[in-house]
C-alpha positions as CSV (number, residue, x, y, z in Angstrom):
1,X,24.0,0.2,15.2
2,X,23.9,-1.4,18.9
3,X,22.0,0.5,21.0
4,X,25.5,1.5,22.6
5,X,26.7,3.2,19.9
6,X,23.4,5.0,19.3
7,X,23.3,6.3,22.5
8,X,26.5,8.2,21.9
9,X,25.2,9.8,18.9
10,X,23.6,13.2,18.2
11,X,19.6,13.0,18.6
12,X,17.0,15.4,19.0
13,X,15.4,14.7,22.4
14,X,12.2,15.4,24.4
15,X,10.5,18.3,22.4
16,X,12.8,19.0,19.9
17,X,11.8,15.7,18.4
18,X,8.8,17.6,17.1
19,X,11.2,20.0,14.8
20,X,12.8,16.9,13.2
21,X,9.5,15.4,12.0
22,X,9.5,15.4,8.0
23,X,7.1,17.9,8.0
24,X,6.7,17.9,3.9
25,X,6.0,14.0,4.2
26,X,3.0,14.9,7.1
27,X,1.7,17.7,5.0
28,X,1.6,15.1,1.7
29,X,-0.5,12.6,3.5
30,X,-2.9,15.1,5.4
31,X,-3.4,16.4,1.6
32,X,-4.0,12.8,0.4
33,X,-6.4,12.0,2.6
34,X,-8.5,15.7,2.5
35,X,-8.7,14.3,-1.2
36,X,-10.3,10.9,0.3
37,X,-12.8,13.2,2.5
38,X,-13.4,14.7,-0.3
39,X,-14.6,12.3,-2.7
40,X,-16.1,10.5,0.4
41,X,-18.4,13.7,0.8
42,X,-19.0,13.3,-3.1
43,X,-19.7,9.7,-3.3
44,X,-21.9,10.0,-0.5
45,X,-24.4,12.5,-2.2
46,X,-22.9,15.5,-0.5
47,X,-23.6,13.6,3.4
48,X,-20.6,13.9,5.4
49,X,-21.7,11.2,8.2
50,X,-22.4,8.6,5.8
51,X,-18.1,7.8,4.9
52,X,-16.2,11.2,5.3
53,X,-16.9,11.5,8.8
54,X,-15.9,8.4,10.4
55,X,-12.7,8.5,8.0
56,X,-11.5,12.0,9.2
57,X,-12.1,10.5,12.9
58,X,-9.5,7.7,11.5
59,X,-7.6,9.7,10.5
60,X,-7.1,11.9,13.9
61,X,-6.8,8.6,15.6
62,X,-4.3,7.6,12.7
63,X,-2.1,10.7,13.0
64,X,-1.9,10.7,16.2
65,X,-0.9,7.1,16.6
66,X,2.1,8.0,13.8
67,X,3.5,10.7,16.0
68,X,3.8,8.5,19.2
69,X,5.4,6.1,17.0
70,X,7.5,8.7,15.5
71,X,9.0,9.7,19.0
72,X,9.8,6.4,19.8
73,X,13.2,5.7,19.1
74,X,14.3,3.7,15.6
75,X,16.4,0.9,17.6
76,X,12.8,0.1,19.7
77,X,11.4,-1.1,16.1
78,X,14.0,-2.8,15.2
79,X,14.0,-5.3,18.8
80,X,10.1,-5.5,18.2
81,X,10.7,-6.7,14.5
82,X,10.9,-10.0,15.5
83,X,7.8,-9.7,17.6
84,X,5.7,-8.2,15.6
85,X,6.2,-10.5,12.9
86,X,5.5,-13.8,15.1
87,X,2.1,-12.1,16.4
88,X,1.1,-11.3,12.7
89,X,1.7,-15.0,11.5
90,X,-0.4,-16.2,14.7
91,X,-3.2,-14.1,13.5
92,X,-3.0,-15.1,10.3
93,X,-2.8,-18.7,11.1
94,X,-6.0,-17.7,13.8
95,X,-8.1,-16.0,10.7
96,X,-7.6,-19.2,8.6
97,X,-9.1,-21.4,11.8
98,X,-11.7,-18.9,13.0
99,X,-11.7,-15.7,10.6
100,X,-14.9,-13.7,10.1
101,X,-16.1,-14.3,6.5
102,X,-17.1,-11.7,4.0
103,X,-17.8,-11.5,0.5
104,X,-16.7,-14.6,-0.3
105,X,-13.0,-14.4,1.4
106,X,-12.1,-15.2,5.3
107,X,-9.6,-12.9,6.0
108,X,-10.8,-10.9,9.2
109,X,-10.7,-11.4,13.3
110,X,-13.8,-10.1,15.1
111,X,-12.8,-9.1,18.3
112,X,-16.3,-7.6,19.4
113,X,-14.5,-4.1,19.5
114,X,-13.1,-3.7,16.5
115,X,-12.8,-6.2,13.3
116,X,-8.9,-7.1,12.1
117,X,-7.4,-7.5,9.0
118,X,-4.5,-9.2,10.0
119,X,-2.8,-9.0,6.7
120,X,-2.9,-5.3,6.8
121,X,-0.7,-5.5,9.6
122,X,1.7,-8.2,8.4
123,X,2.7,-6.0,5.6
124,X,4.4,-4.0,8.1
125,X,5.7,-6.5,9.9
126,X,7.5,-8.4,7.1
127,X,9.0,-5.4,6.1
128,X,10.2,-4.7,9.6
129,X,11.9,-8.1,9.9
130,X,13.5,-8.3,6.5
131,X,14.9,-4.8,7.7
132,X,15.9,-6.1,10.9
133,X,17.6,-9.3,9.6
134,X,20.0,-7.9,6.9
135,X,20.8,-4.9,9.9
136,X,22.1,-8.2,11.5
137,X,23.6,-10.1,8.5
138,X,26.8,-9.0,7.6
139,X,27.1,-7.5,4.1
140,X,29.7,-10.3,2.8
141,X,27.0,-13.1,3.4
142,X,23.8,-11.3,1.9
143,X,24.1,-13.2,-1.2
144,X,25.1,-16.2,-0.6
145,X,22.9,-19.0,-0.7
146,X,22.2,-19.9,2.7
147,X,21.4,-16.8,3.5
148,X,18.6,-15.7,0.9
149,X,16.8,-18.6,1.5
150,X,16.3,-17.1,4.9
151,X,14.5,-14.1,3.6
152,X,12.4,-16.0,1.2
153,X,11.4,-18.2,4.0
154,X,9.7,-15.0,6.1
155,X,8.3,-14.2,2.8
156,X,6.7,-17.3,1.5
157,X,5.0,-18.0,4.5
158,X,2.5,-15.4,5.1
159,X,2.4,-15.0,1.6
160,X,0.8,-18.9,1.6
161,X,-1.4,-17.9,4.6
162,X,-2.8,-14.4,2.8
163,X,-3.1,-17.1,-0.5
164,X,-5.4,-19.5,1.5
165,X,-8.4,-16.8,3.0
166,X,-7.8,-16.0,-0.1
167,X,-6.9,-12.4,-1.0
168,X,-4.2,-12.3,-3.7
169,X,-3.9,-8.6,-4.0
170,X,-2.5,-8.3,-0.1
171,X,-0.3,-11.3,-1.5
172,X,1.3,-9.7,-4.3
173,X,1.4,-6.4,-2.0
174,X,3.6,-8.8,0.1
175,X,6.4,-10.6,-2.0
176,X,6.4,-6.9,-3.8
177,X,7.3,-5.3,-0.4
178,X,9.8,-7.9,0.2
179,X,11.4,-8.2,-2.5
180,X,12.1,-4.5,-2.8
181,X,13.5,-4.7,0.6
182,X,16.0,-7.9,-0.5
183,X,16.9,-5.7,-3.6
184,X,17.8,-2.7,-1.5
185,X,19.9,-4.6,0.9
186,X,22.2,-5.7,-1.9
187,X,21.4,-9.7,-2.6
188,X,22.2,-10.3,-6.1
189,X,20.0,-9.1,-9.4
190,X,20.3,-13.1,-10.3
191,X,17.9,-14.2,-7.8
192,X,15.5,-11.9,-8.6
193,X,16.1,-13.4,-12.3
194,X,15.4,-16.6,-11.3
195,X,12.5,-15.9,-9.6
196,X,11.1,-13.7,-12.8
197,X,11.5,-17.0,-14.9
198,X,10.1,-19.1,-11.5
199,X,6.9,-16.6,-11.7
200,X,6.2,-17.1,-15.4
201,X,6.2,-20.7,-15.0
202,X,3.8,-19.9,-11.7
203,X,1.5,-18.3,-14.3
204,X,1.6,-21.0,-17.0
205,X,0.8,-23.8,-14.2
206,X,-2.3,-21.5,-12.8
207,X,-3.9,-21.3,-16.2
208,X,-3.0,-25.0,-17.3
209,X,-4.6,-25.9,-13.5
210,X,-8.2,-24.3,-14.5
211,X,-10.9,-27.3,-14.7
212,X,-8.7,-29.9,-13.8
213,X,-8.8,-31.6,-10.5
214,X,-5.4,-29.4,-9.2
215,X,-7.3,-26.1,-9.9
216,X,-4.8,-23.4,-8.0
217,X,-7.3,-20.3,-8.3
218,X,-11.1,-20.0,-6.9
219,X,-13.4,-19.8,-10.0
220,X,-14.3,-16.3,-9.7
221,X,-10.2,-15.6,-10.0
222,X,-10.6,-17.3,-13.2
223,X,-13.3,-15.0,-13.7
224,X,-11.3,-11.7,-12.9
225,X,-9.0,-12.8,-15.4
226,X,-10.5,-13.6,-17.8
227,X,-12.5,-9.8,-17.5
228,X,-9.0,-8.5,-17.5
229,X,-8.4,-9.8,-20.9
230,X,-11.4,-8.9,-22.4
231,X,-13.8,-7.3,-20.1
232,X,-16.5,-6.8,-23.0
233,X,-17.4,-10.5,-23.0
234,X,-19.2,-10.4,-20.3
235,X,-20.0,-6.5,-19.6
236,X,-23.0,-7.1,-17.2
237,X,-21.5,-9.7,-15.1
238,X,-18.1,-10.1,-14.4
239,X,-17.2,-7.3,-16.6
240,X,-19.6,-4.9,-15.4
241,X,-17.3,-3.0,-12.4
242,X,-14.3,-2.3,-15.3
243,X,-16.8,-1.6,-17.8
244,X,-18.4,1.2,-15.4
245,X,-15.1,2.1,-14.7
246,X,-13.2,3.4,-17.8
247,X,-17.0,4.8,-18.5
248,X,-16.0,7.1,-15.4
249,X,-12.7,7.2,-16.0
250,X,-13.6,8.4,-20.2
251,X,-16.0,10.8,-19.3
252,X,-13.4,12.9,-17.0
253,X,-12.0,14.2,-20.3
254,X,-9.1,17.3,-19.3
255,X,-10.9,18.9,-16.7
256,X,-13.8,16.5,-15.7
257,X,-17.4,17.3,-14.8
258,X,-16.7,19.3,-11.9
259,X,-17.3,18.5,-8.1
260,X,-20.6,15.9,-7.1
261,X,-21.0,16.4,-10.8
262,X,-19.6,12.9,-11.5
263,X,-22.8,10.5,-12.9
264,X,-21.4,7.5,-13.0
265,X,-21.3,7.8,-8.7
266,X,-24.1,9.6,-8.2
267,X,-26.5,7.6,-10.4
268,X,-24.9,4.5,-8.6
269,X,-23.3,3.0,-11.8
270,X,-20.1,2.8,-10.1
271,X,-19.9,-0.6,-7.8
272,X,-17.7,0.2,-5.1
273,X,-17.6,4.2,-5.8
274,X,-16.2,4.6,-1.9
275,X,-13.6,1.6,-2.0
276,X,-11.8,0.4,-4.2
277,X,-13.0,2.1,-7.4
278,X,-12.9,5.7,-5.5
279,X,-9.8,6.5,-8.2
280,X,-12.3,6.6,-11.2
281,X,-14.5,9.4,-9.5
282,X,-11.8,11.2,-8.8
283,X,-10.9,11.0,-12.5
284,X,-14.7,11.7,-13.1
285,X,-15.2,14.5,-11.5
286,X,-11.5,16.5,-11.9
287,X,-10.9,15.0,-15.0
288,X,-7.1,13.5,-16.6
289,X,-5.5,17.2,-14.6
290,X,-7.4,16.2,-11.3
291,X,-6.3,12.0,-11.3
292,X,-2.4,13.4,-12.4
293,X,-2.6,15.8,-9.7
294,X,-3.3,13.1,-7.1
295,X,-0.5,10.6,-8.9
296,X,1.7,13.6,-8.4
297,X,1.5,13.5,-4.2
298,X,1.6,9.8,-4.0
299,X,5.2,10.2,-6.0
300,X,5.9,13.1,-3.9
301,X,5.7,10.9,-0.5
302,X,8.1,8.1,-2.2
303,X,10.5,11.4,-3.2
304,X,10.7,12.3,0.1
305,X,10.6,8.8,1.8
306,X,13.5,8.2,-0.6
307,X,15.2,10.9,0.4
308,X,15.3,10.8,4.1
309,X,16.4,7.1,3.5
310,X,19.7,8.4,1.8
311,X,20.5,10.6,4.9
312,X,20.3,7.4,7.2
313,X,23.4,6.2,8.3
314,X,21.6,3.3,10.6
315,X,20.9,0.1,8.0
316,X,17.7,-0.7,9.6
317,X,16.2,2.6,9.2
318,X,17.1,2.9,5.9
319,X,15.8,-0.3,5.0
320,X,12.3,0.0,6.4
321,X,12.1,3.4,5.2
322,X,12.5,2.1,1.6
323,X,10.5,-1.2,2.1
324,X,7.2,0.6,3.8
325,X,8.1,3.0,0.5
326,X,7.3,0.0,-1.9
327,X,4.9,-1.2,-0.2
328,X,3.1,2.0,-0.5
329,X,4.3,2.1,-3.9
330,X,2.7,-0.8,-4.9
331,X,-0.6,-0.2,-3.3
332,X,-1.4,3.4,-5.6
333,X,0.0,1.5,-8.5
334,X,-1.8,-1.9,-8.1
335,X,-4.9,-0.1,-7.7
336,X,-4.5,2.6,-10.8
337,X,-3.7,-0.1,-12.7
338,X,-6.7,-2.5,-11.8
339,X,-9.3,0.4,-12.1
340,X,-7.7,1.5,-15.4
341,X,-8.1,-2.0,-17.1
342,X,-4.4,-2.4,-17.2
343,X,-4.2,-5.3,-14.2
344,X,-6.4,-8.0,-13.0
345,X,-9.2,-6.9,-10.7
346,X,-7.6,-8.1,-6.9
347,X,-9.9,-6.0,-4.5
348,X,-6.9,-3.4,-3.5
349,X,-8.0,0.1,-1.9
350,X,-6.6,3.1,-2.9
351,X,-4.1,4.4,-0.1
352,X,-5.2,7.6,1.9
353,X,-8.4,7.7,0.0
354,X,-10.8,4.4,-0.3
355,X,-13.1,4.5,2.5
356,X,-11.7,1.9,5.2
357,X,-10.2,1.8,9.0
358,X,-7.2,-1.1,9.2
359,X,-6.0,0.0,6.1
360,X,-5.4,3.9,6.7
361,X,-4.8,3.1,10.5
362,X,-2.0,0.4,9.2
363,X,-0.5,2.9,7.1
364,X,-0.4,5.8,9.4
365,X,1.4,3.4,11.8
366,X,3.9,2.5,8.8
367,X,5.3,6.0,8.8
368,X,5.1,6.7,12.1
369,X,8.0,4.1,11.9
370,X,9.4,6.4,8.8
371,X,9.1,9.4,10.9
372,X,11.4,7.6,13.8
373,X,13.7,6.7,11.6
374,X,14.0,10.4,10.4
375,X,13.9,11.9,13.5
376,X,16.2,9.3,15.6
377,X,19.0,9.5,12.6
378,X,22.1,9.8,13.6
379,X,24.0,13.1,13.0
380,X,27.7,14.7,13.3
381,X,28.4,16.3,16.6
């Protein structure tokens, strides 16, 4: 849709913008992240300045960004696709040159201010420009050849870049997001074959690779695998943090132990209790009922995410809708999975909840851009 012809359609403007905001989808994430204050608070030893403070300030600072972005018109985002994505690749290429490093990875720019996680943002922007392109691409030529390689192109390249500080959880995160958004936009289910049978033989050449000169993983990847399969063999080392974890995760039983009564947090078994392995005292303290509860509002947000996308008439709104969708899809599911035993450890926060700014602020911003695109829908006269 040029912007033209969305001019002449039916959208809310100044202040009635407000009573077209998906209200149910602002509602589900405010009650996600009370959860994260929550278990912050817990975590903490019932202080609120130490980690639920400064993440309920993000989180004004977040929601307030998302409605800005949300009264922006959709047609804005999709001419700053192409933008945003260039600027994300420079700073990615920029935190492979001069990144910050931490804990063994270099994946952050230190701007004095604030610290960046560039990646964060490029999982937006990726989205945004797979979105934007296949609004552009007729829908005769979306599976032809010449034309998917495109895609996989703007896909492969920060993927290589996120590979190299090197954080494969953000890079999974990415080819998930974009892959989703190819799928959606109609290129054909053989490709996506193909690349199936290209990422097995991906896996076989990683493990073959380990101790020979063309090693493709960091030794402490090997390590995380390796814990994945059989996290006993080494339970005070590498296996210690998913040991710990389905400890926590056991002891929840039905109804768990009952609020700041979880042990395993408060008696500091728990490595990373306030990031990435926040899920397990949630399942600690409120028990199997308590964890299912929170899966239930993270599927809520993709129902409703889902659903405003059908409504959409505009391809580009649609698209991004469902892309920043899977994306969040796969960030609750990557990390359930890892914490449960069930994938390898990859050092992915749980969304809404782990303690962390980028992250939540990147997300907020990501349905701001879902909110525009409900709001700015076009509508019969």
């Amino acid at each position: 849709m040029s912007f033209l012809e969305y001019r002449i359609q039916t959208v809310p403007t100044g202040f009635r913008k407000v009573l077209y905001l998906n209200w149910p989808l602002i509602i589900l994430l405010t009650t996600v992240c009370a959860v994260g204050w929550l278990m912050l608070y817990s975590v903490a030893g019932g202080r609120i300045d130490t980690w639920a403070e400064p993440q309920m300030k993000r989180f004004a600072v977040g929601l307030t960004v998302m409605l800005v972005v949300a009264f922006i018109p959709i047609w804005f985002w999709r001419n700053m696709s192409g933008v945003a994505y260039l600027v994300s690749v420079g700073l990615l290429v920029a935190v492979d040159v001069m990144g910050h490093v931490g804990m063994g990875a270099q994946r952050w720019l230190n701007f004095g201010f604030i610290t960046l996680q560039p990646s964060e943002l490029m999982k937006i922007a990726l989205v945004m420009m797979l979105a934007a392109y296949y609004d552009w691409l007729p829908v005769n030529k979306v599976s032809r050849p010449l034309w998917v390689l495109l895609p996989v192109g703007m896909i492969l390249l920060p993927v290589a870049l996120v590979m190299v500080q090197p954080d494969l959880g953000t890079a999974i995160l990415l080819l998930g997001g974009g892959a989703v958004v190819m799928f959606c936009a109609g290129v054909h289910w053989l490709y996506f074959a193909a690349v199936a049978g290209l990422g097995g033989g991906i896996v076989t050449a990683v493990l073959a690779s380990r101790g020979t000169t063309w090693q493709l993983l960091r030794d402490y990847q090997y390590r995380r695998i390796d814990t994945f399969l059989d996290p006993s063999s080494d339970p005070l080392g590498a296996g210690y943090h998913i040991t710990q974890a389905k400890i926590a995760l056991g002891s929840g039983g039905w109804t768990g132990r009952g609020f700041m009564q979880g042990t395993q947090s408060r008696l500091n078994f728990l490595p990373e209790k306030h990031t990435d392995f926040i899920f397990t005292v949630v399942a600690e303290e409120f028990g199997f009922i308590g964890a299912c509860s929170l899966l239930v509002l993270y599927a809520l947000i993709i129902v409703f995410c889902i659903t405003s996308a059908i409504q959409m008439r505009d391809r580009f709104a649609a698209l991004v809708t469902l892309g920043i969708a899977a994306s969040f899809f796969f960030l609750f599911a990557v990390n359930m999975l890892m914490v449960m035993g069930l994938a390898p450890v990859v050092g992915v926060p749980l969304p809404m909840v782990s303690y962390g700014g980028s992250a939540m602020m990147v997300l907020l911003t990501a349905f701001g851009i879902v909110q525009s695109a409900h709001v700015h829908r076009a509508r019969d006269r």
